[in-house]
Phi, psi and omega in degrees: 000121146330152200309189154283304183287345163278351163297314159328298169304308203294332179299320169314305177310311182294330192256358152265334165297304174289357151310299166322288194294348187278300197269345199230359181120281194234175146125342186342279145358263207308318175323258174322338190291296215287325178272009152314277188332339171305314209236333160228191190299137108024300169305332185264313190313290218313325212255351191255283196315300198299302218287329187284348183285296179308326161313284189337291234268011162273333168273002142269046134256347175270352189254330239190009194288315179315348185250340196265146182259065223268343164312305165317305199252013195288339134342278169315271170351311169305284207271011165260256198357328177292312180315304237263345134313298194318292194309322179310283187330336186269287142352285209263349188249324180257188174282082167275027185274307162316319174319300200297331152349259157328305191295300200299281183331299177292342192267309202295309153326278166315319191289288182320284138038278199269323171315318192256037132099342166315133148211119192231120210282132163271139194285283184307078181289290237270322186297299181295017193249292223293316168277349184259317131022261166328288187302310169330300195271339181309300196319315212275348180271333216263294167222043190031037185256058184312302188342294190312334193272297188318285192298349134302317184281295196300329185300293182335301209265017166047024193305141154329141179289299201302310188273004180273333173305289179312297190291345173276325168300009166237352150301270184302355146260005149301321184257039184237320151329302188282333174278354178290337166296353206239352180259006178250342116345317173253031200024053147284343165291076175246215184263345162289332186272331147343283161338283191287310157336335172260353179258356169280353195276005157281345194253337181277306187298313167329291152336296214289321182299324166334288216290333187307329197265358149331298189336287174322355204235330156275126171295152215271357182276338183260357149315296155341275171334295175288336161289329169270347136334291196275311179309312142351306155344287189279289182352292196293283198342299189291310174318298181264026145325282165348275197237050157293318170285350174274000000 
């Protein structure tokens, strides 16, 4: 088990991420991943970060389940759920530091993009849902970062905020579900990651009750703003992870 004080940090980190994640929805992931990783293995994060993620996002699917649309994206579900097996296989065998790399630069690009007022609505939504997918579920096996590829195209494509929430919180936790077999196949699922997931998860649950009761209080142009913000966010992070570790 980690030390005390990284236990300290990581609880700080999970209860700002479910803050995050409480009020937009999403960022759990993109929050936690990248200041775990300051302090503990990669390898430890993706499976304490995947199980507190999937706590949230069932207790925001019991609150929002009547908004989620799940019919719209059932594509997208399909082509994440195939990735998500890749990305383990990747986690545990390849360079995910170059992955974060790639990842971080294209995510940060594009986020600016939509930051500076581009925006152009795709017609063929269920086509474009197969590759952004795909890339969803490689990120969520790989570096549990699902978020950027999804929370961009939907942002893009204007969905109403109430039904963009629900339904992207019940996308990830379908595939945060479909991955405890395949991170427990690749023995990552251990008694440390364990552990420490459950002791950080009071910090979570806080978080998450926090950013919720937000909701009602913010408006949807900052809501906006801060969802293209925090992805943003995530790019430079993941980018200078990437290549803090080569």
């Amino acid at each position: 088990m980690p030390a005390l004080e990284i236990l300290l940090l990581a609880l700080i980190a999970v209860f700002i991420a479910g803050s995050v994640q409480g009020l937009t929805g999403f960022g759990f992931g993109i929050v936690a991943v990248p200041i775990l990783t300051l302090f503990i293995s990669p390898k430890l994060a993706a499976p304490v970060t995947l199980l507190n993620s999937i706590l949230l996002n069932t207790l925001i699917v019991q609150r929002t389940h009547t908004d989620i649309d799940l019919k719209r994206i059932w594509p997208l579900i399909l082509a994440g759920l195939t990735g998500v097996p890749i990305g383990t296989w990747i986690l545990v065998h390849a360079d995910v530091d170059t992955l974060r790399i790639y990842i971080g630069v294209a995510t940060t690009l594009i986020a600016l993009f939509f930051l500076a007022g581009f925006s152009r609505e795709v017609q063929r939504e269920k086509l474009a849902f197969l590759p952004i997918g795909l890339l969803s579920g490689l990120m969520s096996g790989s570096i549990n970062m699902a978020g950027p590829p999804v929370i961009l195209f939907l942002t893009n494509q204007r969905v109403a905020r109430h039904i963009f929430r629900a339904t992207i919180v019940a996308y990830f936790l379908i595939l945060g579900v479909f991955a405890i077999p395949w991170l427990a196949l690749g023995g990552l699922l251990t008694r440390d990651a364990l552990l420490t997931a459950a002791i950080v998860s009071p910090a979570l649950v806080a978080g998450g009750l926090i950013g919720n009761r937000l909701v009602p209080s913010v408006d949807d142009t900052l809501v906006r703003r801060l969802t293209l913000a925090i992805v943003l966010l995530a790019g430079i992070t993941s980018t200078l992870t990437g290549l803090g570790a080569l």
